[in-house]
C-alpha positions in Angstrom: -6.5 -27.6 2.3 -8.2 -26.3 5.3 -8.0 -22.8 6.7 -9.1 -22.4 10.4 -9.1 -18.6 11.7 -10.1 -17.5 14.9 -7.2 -19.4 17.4 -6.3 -17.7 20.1 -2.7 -17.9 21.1 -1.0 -16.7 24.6 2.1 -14.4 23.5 4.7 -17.1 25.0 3.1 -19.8 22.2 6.2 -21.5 20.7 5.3 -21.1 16.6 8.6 -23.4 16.0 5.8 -26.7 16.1 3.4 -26.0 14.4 1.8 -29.4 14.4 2.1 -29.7 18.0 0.0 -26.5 18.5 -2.7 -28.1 16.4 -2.4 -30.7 18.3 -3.2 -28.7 21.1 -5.6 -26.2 20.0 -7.6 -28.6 17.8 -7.8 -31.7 19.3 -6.2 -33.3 15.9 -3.9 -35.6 16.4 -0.3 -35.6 15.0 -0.6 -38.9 12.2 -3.8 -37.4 10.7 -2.0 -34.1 9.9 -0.2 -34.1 6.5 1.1 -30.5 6.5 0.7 -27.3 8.8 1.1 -23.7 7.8 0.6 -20.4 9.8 -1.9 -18.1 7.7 -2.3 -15.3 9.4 -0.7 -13.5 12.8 -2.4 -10.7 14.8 -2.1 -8.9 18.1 -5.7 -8.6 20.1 -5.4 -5.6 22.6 -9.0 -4.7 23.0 -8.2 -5.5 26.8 -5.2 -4.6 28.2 -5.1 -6.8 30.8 -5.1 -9.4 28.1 -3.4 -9.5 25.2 -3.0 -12.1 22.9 -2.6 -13.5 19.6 -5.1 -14.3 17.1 -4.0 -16.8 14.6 -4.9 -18.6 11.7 -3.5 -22.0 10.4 -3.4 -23.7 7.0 -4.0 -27.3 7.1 -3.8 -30.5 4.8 -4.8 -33.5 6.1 -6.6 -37.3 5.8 -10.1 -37.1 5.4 -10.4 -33.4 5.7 -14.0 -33.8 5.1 -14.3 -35.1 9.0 -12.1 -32.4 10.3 -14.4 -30.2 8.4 -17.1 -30.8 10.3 -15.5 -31.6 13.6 -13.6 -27.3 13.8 -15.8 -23.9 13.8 -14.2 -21.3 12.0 -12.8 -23.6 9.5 -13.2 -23.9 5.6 -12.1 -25.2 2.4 -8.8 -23.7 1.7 -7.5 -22.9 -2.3 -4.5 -21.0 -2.2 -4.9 -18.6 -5.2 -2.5 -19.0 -8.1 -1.0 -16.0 -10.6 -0.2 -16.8 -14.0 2.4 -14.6 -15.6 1.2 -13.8 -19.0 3.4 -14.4 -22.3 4.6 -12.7 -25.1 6.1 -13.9 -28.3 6.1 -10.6 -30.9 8.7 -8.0 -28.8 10.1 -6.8 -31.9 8.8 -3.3 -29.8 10.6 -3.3 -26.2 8.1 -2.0 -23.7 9.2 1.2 -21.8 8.7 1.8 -18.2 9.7 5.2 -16.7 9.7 5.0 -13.0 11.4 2.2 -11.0 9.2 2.0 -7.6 6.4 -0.5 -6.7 4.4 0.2 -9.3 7.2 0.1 -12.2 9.7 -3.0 -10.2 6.5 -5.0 -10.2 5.4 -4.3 -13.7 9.0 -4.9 -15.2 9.3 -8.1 -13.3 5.8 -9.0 -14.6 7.2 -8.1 -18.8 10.5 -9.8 -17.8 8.8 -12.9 -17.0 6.6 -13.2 -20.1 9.8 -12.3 -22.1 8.5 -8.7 -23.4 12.6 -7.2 -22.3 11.4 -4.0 -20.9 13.5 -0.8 -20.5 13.0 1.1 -17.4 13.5 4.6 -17.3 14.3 5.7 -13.9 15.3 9.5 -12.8 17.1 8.7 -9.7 20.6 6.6 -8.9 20.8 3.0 -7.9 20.0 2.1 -4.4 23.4 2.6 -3.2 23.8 5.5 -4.3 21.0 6.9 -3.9 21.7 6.1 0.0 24.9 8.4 0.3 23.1 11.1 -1.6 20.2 10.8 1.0 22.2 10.2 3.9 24.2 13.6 2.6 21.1 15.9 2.1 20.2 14.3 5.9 23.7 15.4 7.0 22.9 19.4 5.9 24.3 18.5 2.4 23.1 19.6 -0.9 19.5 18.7 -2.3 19.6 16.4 -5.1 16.4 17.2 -7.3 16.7 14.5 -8.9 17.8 11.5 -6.2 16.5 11.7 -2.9 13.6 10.2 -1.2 11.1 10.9 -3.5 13.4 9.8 -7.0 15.7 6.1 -7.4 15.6 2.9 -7.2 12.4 1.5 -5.0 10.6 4.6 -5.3 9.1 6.8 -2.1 8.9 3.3 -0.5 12.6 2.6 -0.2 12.9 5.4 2.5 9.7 4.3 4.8 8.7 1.4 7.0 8.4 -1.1 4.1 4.0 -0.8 5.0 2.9 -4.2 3.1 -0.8 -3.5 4.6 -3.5 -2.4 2.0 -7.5 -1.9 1.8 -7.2 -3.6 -1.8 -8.3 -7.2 -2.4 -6.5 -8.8 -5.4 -5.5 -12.3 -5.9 -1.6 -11.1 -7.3 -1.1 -9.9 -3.7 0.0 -13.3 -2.6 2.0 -13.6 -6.0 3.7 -10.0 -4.4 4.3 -11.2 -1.0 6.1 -14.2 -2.2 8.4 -12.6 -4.5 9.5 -10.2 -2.1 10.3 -12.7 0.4 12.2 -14.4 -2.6 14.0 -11.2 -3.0 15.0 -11.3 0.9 12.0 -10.6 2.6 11.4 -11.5 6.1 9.5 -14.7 5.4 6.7 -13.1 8.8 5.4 -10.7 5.9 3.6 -13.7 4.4 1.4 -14.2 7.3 1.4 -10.9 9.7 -1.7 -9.1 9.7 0.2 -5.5 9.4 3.5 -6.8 7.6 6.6 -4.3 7.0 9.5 -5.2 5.5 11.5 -2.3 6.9 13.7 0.8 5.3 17.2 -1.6 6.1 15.8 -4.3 4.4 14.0 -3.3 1.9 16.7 -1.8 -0.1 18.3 -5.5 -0.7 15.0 -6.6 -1.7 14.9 -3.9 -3.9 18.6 -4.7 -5.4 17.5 -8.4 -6.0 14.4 -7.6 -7.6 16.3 -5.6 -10.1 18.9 -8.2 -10.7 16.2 -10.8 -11.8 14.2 -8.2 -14.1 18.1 -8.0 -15.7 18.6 -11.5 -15.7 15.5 -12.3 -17.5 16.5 -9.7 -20.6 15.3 -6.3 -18.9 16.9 -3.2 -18.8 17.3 -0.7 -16.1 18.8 3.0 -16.8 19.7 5.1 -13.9 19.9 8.8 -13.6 17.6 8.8 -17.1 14.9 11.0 -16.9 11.7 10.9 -18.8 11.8 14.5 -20.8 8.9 13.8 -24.1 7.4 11.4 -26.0 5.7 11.5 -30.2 2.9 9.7 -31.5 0.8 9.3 -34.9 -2.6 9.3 -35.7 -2.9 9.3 -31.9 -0.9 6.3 -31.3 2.6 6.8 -29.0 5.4 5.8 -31.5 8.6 6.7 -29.5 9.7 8.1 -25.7 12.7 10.4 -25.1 14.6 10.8 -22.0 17.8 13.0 -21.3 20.9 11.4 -19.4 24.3 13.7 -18.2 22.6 16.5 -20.5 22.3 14.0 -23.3 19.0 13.1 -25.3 18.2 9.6 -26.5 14.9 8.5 -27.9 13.5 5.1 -27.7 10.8 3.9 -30.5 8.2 2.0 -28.8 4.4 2.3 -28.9 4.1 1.0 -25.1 4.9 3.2 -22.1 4.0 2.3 -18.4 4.0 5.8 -17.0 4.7 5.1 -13.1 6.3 8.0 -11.7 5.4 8.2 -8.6 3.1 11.1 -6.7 6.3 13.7 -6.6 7.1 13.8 -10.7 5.4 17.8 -11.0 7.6 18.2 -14.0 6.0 15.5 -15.5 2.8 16.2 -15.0 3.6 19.6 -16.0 4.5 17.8 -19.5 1.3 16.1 -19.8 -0.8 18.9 -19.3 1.2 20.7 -21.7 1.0 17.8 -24.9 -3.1 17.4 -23.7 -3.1 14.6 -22.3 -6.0 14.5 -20.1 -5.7 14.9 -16.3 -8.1 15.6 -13.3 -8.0 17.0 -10.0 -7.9 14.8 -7.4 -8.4 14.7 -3.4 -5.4 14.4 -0.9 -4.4 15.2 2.8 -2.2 17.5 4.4 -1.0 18.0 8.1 2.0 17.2 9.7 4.5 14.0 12.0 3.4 13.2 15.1 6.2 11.6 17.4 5.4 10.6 20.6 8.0 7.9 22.9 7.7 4.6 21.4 7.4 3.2 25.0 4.5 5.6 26.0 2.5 4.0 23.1 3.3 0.3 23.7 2.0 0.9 27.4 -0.7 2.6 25.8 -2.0 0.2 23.6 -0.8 -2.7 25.2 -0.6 -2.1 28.8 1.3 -4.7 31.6 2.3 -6.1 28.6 4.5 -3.6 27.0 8.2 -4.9 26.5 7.1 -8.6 26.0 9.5 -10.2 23.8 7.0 -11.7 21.8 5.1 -7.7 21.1 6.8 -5.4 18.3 6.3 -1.5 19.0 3.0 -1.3 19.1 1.3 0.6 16.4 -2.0 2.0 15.9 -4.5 3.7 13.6 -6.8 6.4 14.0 -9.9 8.6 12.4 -11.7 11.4 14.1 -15.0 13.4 12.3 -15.0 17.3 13.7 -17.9 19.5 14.1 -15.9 21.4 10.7 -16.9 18.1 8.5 -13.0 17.3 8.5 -11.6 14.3 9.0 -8.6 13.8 11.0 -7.1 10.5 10.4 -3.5 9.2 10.6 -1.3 7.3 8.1 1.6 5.8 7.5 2.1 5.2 11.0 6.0 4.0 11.8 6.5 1.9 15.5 10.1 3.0 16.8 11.2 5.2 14.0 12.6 8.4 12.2 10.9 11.9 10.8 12.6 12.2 7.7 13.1 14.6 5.0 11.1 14.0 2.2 12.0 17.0 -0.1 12.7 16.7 -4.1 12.4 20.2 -5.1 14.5 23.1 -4.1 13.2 26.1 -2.1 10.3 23.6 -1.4 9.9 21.3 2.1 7.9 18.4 2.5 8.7 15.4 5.6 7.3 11.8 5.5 8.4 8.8 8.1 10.4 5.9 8.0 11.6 2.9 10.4 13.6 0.0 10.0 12.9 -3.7 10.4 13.2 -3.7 14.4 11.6 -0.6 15.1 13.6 0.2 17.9 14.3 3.8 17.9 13.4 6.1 20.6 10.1 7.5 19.2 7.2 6.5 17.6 5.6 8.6 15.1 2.6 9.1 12.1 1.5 11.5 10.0 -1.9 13.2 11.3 -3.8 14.0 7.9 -7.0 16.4 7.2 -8.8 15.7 3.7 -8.4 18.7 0.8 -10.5 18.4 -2.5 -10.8 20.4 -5.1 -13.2 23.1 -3.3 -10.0 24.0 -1.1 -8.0 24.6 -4.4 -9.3 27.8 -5.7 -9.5 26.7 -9.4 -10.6 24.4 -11.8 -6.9 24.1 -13.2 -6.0 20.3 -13.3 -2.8 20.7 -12.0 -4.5 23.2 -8.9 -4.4 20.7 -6.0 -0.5 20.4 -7.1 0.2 24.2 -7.0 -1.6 24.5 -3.8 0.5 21.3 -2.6 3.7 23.6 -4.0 2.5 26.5 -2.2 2.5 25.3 1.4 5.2 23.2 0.9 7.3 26.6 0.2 5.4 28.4 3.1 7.1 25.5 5.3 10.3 25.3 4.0 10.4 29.3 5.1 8.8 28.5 8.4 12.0 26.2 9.0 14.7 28.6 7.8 14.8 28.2 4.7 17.4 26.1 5.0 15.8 22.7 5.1 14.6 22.7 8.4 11.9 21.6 9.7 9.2 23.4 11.4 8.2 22.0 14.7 5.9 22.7 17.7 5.5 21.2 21.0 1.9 20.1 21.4 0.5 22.2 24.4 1.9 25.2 23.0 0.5 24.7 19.6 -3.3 24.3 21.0 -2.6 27.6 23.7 -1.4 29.2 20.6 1.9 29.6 21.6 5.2 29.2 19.5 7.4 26.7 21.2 10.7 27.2 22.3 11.8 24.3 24.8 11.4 20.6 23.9 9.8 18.4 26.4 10.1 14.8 26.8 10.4 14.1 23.1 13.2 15.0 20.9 12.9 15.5 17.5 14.5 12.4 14.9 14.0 14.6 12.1 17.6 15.8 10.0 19.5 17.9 9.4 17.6 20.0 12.0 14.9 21.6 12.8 13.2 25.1 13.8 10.4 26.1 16.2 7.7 27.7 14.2 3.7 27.7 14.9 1.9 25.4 12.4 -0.2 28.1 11.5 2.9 29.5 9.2 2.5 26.7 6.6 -0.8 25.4 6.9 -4.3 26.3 6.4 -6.1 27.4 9.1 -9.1 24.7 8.6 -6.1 22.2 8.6 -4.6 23.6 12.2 -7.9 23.9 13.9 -8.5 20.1 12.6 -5.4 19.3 14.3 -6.0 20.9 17.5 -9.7 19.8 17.6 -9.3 16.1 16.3 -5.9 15.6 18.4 -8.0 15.8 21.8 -10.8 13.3 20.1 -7.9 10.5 19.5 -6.6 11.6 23.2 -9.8 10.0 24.2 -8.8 6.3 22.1 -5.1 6.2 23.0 -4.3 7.4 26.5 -1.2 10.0 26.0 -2.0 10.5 22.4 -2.7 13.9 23.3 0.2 14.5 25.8 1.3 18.1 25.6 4.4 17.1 25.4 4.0 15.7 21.5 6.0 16.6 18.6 4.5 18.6 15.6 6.4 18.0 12.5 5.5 19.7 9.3 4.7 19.8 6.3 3.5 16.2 5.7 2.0 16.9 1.9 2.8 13.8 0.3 0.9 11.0 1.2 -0.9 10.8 -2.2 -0.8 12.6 -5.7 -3.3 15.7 -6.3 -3.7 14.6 -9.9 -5.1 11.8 -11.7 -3.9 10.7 -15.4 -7.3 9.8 -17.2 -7.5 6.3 -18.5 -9.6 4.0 -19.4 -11.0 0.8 -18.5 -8.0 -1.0 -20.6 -5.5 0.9 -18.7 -4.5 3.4 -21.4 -4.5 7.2 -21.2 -7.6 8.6 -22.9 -5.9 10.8 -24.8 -3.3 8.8 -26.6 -3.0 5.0 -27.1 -0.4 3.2 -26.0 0.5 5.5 -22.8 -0.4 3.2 -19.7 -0.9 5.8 -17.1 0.0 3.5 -13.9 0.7 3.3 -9.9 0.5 6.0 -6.8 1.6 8.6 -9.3 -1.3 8.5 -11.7 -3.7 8.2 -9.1 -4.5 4.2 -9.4 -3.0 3.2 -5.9 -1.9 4.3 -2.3 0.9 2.4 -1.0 3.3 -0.1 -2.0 0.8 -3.5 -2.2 -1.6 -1.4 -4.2 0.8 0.2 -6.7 2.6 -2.7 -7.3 -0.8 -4.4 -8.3 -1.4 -1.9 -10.6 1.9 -2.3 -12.5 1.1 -5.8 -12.5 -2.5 -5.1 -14.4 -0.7 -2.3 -16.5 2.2 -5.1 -17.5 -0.4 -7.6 -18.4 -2.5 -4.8 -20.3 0.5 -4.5 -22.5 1.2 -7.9 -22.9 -2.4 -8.4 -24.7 -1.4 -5.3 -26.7 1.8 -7.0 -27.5 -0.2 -9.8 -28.9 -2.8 -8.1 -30.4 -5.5 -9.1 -27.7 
């Protein structure tokens, strides 16, 4: 096979024939061509009074030795190929507690190779998890334990379905493919920023489920991880606690993959000694400009083409301050939502579904915290200071859920807003004006106001004074680390697979659900004594 990058396409290129567009673009003709696939998919927009597609294109055909030689940009092509591992001794069922990326990907992985894992998972089903988010949206009651932090899919479930990632792996392909299996928009497979989409990701998540259970897995809802015992340093058996009953499972495997919002669990693991360090995150707040001022921003006389998506973009500033301002999780044409899991405690993140048509865009704007902004050497510190503003904002909002907000040009004259301009908040069940500098440091707010101008400069309007200020965003990444070791287990007790976003191994879906991938095969060679 034969990979050839580099093609430029016009945004009215019909992708329908793809033999006729190498045909066209490559000068090789139709009965030489065996096979033609579209690799990759990207939107150039460096000039604005050109924008176009840059494509890739997998090729087999005769004597691909001459075409070789005859096409620039072109190379030998060898799709990568995952193996899923086997196991034959399960007299042991492997636990995993935690049912996102990290823990779907790693029970589908053990289902596979025939290890039956249980899953442990603190949250509802999908479904129902839905209606009790959609009710805590609607100014109903918090649910500590489901909302869009705890269920089925994880954080993920509830924002734009990001498939992009810094990570290089060879299972990536092996996780794109299974998701499009599971109902995935087939696009994901060769976009250059792919999203699946809160709408339909949550049927992907359903189907993945279904095939873990079809293949001798086990997944127990609304069971939450509460202990675990061990000998001579070995784990020998997890408990958990369902409707305020106690069951204990004996197994000396455990894929911990919580997710970045479990505090009571790592609260448990600092109490039993299991090691843990401090680790670095970001803090700041959602940014929502109009969805159509940033397609004509980044893409000019072409904003509205029906071949263009909402546009989106990403951004890093350094300040004078030796802060970084940089945003994240950035979602084209949709919602601010409500990302709480712990009472009296408020915390937003974003979300948008697969068409990305609603009436703002929006990202979180993030400055970098470490350990030197944490005032102690506690290992759990960059958690209680993540607890403490998170408090500070849910006061700042009413303390009634509420979000905070600010209108841009007041929050840099250091005024507190009390009119909306041309943007509208998306965030539910409501939200209350409050200056940013009633929740968050002030080396984050002087970031914001500093770095805010600097990305004004790369996207015209960026910096419109009209912009929304939503806050707290506090959870883009855990403040803690679970120590392991190069074979994946904690290094404080065997058998306890520390895995995922949660335990500090990964930062988005792609990346966590590699890691329970290298966690599942980890145990599989335990299983078998490797």
């Amino acid at each position: 096979m034969i990979r050839v990058s580099g093609i430029r396409a016009a945004l009215d290129t019909d992708f329908s024939d793809l033999v006729a567009l190498c045909e066209k673009k490559l000068r090789i003709s139709r009965d030489k061509l065996i096979s033609v696939k579209l690799a990759k998919k990207s939107v150039d927009a460096r000039k604005k009074s050109d924008v176009h597609f840059i494509i890739s294109l997998d090729i087999e055909a005769k004597n691909e030795e001459k075409i070789l030689k005859m096409l620039k940009n072109a190379s030998k092509y060898v799709p990568e190929e995952y193996i899923v591992p086997t196991v034959k001794n399960c007299e042991k069922r492997p636990v995993i507690v935690g049912f996102g990326p990290a823990g779907m990907f790693a029970s589908l992985v053990l289902s596979m190779a025939g290890a039956k894992p249980i899953v442990l998972e603190r949250g509802s089903d999908v479904d129902r998890r839905c209606r009790a988010v959609e009710d805590f949206q609607n100014g109903g009651k918090l649910n500590p334990e489901c909302n869009v932090q705890f269920g089925e899919g994880g954080a993920g479930t509830f924002s734009d379905g990001k498939l992009t990632t810094g990570i290089k792996d060879s299972r990536i392909g092996w996780i794109l493919h299974r998701l499009v299996e599971f109902g995935a928009p087939e696009e994901i497979l060769y976009l250059a920023k792919p999203h699946i989409g809160t709408d339909k990701l949550r049927g992907v998540v359903k189907a993945l489920r279904e095939r873990v259970i079809s293949l001798g897995g086990e997944i127990r809802f609304n069971s939450k991880f509460c202990g675990f015992e061990s000998e001579n340093g070995i784990l020998s058996s997890v408990s958990y606690t369902r409707d305020g009953e106690k069951f204990t499972l004996h197994t000396d495997r455990l894929i911990l993959a919580t997710g970045h919002s479990a505090r009571d669990t790592f609260e448990l693991l600092y109490n039993e000694k299991i090691s843990l360090s401090q680790k670095s995150f970001s803090l700041g707040v959602r940014a929502e400009h109009l969805r159509t001022d940033i397609d004509r921003a980044m893409y000019g006389n072409y904003a509205g083409h029906p071949a263009l998506k909402a546009a989106d973009y990403k951004l890093a500033v350094h300040l004078t301050n030796g802060r970084t301002l940089y945003t994240f999780c950035m979602c084209p044409g949709g919602h601010v939502v409500a990302a709480s899991s712990e009472e009296g405690r408020l915390a937003v993140n974003g979300m948008s579904c697969f068409a990305r048509d609603a009436e703002n865009s929006n990202s979180a704007l993030l400055v970098n915290v470490g350990p030197e902004d944490y005032g102690s050497d506690h290992p759990l510190a960059g958690m209680y200071f993540q607890r403490h503003l998170e408090e500070k904002a849910f006061k700042a909002g009413g303390s009634d859920y509420s979000a905070p907000v600010a209108v841009l040009g007041d929050f840099i004259n250091g005024r507190v807003s009390d009119k909306f301009g041309k943007v509208r908040p998306s965030y539910r069940p409501a939200v209350k004006f409050a200056a940013p500098e009633e929740y968050l440091p002030d080396f984050v707010c002087q970031s914001l106001k500093d770095g805010i101008k600097k990305m004004g400069k790369k996207i015209e309007g960026f910096d419109d004074s009209d912009t929304l200020l939503t806050g707290i965003e506090s959870r883009s990444s855990s403040p803690v680390r679970i120590d392991r070791s190069e074979n994946l287990q904690s290094v404080s007790l065997e058998g306890l697979f520390p895995c995922g976003e949660g335990a500090g191994y990964a930062g988005g879906i792609v990346s966590a659900a590699v890691d329970g991938m290298k966690c599942a095969e980890a145990v599989c060679r335990r299983m078998e004594g490797i």
